[in-house]
MARRO-809516 format. One record per atom (N, C-alpha, C): residue number from 1; atom name; x, y, z; residue in one letter. Coordinates in Angstrom, 2 decimals. Layout:
<atoms>
NUM  CA  X  Y  Z  a;
...
</atoms>
This chain:
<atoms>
1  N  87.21  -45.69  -41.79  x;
1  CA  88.12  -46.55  -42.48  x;
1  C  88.13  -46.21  -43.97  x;
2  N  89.14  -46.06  -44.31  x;
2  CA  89.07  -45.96  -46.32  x;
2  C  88.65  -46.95  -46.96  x;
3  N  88.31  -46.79  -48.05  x;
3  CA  87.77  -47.85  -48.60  x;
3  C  89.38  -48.11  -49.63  x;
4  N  89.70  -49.54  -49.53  x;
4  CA  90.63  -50.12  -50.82  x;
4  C  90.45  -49.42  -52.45  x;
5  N  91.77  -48.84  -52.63  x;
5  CA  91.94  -48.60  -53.85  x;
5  C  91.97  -49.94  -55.26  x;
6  N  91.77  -49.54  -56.30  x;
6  CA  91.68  -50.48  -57.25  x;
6  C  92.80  -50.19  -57.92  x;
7  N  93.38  -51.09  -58.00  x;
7  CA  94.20  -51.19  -59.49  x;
7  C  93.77  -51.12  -60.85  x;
8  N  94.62  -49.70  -61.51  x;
8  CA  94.17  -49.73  -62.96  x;
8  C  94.78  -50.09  -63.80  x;
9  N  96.03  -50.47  -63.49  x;
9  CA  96.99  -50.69  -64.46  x;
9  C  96.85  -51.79  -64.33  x;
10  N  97.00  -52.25  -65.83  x;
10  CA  96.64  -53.56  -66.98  x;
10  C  97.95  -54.86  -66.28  x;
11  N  97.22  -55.86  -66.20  x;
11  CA  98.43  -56.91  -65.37  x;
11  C  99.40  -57.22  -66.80  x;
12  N  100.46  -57.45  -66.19  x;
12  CA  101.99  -57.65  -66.61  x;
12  C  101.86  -58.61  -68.09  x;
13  N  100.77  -59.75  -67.19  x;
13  CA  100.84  -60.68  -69.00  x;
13  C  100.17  -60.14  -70.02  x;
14  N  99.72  -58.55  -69.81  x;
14  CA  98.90  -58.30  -71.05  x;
14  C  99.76  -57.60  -71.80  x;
15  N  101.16  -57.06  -71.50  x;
15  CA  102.02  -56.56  -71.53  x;
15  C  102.90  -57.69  -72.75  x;
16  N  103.27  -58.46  -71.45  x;
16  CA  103.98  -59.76  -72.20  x;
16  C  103.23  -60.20  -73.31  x;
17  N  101.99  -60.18  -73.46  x;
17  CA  101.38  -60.84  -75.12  x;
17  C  101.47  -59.88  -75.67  x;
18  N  101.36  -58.41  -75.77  x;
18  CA  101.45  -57.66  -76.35  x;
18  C  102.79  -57.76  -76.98  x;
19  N  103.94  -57.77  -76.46  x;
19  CA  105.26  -57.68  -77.13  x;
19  C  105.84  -58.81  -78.05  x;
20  N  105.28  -60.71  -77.24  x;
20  CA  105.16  -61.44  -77.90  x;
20  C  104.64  -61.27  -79.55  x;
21  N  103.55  -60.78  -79.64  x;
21  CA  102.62  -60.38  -80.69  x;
21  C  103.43  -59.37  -81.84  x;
22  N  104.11  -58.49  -80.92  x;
22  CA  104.96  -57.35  -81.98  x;
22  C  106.08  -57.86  -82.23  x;
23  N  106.57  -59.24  -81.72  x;
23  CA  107.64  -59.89  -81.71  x;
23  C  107.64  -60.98  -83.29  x;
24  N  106.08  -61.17  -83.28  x;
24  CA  105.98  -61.98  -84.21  x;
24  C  105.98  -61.55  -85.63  x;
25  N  104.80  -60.40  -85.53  x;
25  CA  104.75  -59.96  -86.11  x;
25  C  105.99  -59.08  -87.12  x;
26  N  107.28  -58.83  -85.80  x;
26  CA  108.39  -58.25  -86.45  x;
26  C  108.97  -59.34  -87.48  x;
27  N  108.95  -60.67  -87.07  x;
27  CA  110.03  -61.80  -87.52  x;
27  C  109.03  -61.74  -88.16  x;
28  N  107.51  -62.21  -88.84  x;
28  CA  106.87  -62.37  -90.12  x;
28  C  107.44  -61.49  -91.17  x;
29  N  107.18  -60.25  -91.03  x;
29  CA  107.58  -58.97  -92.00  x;
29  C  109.30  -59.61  -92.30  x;
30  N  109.88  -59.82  -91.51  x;
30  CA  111.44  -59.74  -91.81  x;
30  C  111.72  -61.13  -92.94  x;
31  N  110.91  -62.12  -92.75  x;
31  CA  111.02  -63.43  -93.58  x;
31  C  110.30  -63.42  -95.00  x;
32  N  109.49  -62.53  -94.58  x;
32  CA  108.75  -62.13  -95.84  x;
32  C  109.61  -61.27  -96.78  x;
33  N  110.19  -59.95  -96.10  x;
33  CA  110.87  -58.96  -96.73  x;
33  C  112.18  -60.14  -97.67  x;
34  N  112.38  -61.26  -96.42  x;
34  CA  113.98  -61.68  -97.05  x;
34  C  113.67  -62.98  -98.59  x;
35  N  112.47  -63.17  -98.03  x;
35  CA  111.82  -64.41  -99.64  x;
35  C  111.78  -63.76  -100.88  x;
36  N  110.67  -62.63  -100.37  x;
36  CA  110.32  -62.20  -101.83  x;
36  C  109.16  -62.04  -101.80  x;
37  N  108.37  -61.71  -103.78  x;
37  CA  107.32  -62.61  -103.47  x;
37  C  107.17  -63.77  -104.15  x;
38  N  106.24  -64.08  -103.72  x;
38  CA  105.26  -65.60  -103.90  x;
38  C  105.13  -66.22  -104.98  x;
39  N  104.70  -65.25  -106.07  x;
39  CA  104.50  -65.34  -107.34  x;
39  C  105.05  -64.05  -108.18  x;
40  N  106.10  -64.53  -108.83  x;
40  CA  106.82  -63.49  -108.95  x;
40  C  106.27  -62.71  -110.56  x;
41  N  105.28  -64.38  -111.09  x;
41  CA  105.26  -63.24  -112.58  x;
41  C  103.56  -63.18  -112.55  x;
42  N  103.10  -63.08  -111.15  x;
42  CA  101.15  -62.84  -110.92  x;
42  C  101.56  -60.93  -110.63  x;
43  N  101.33  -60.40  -111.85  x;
43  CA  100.97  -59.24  -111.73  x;
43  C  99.68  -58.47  -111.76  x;
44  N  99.13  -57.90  -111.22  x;
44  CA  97.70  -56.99  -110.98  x;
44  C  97.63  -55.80  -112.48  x;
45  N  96.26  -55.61  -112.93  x;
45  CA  96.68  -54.39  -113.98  x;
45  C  96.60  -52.96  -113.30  x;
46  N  95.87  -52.34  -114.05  x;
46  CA  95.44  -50.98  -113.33  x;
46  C  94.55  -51.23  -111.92  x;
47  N  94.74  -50.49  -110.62  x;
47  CA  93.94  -50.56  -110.11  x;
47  C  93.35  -52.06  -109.16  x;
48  N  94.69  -52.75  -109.82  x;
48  CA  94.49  -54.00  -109.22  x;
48  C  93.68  -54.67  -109.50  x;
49  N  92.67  -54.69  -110.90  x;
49  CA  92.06  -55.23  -111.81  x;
49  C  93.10  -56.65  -112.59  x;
50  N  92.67  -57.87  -112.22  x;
50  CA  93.50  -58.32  -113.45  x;
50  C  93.07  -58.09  -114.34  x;
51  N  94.52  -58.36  -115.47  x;
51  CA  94.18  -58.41  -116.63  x;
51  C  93.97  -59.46  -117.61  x;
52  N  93.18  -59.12  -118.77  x;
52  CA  92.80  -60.40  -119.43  x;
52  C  93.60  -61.48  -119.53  x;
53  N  93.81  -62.53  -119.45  x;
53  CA  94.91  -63.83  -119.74  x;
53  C  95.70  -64.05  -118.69  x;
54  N  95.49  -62.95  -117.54  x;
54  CA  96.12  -63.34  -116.56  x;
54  C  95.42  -64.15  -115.24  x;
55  N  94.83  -65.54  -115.73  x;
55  CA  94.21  -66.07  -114.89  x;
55  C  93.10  -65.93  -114.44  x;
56  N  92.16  -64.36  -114.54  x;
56  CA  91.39  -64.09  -113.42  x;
56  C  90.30  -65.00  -113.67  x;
57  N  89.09  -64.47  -112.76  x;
57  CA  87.73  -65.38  -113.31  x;
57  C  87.04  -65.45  -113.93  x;
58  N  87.39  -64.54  -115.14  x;
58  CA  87.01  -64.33  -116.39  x;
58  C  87.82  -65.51  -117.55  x;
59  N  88.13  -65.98  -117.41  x;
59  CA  88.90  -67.15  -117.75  x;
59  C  89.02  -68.15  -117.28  x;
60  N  87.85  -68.76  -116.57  x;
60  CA  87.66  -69.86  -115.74  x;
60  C  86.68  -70.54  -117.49  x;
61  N  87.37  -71.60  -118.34  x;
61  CA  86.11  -72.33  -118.84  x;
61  C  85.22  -73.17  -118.48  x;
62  N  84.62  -72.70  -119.16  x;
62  CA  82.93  -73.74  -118.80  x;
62  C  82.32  -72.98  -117.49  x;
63  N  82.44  -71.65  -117.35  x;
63  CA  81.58  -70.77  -116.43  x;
63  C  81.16  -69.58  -117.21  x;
64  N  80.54  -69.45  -118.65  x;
64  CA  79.99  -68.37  -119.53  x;
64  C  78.82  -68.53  -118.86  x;
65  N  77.98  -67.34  -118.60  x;
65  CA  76.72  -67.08  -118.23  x;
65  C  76.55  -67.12  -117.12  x;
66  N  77.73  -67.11  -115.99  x;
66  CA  77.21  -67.15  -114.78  x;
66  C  77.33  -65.84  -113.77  x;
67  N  76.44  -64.87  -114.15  x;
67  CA  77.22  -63.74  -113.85  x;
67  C  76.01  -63.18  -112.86  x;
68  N  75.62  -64.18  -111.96  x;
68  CA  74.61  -63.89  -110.89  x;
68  C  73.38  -64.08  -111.48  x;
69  N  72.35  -63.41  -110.87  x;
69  CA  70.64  -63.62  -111.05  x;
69  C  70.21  -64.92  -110.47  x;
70  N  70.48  -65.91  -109.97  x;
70  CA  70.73  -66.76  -109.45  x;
70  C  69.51  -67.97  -110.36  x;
71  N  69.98  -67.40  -111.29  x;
71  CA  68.64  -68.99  -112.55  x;
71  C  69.28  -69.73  -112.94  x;
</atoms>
């Protein structure tokens, strides 16, 4: 008698979430592309360093001296 073959191919709903997923992912990108961005005048400097005055956490007051060592 043969012994039963196995199925290797991946069942149908893994298929279906898969496309769901690229489905979403398409309409995110497309709503995003059509807004904009977010913050239109938060610019990055070199390297994606902010720069001074632009918010970063170097400009948080009343946090001088806290720059780790944990004392």
């Amino acid at each position: 008698m043969d012994a039963p073959r196995r199925n290797l191919s991946p069942p149908p709903a893994l298929f279906g979430f898969l496309l769901l997923l690229v489905a979403v992912f398409a309409v995110s990108y497309a709503v995003g592309a059509a807004v904009g961005p977010v913050a239109p005048g938060l610019h990055g400097g070199p390297a994606g360093h902010p720069r001074p005055g632009d918010g970063g956490a170097d400009d948080m007051g009343g946090m001088h001296g806290m720059h780790g060592g944990g004392r």
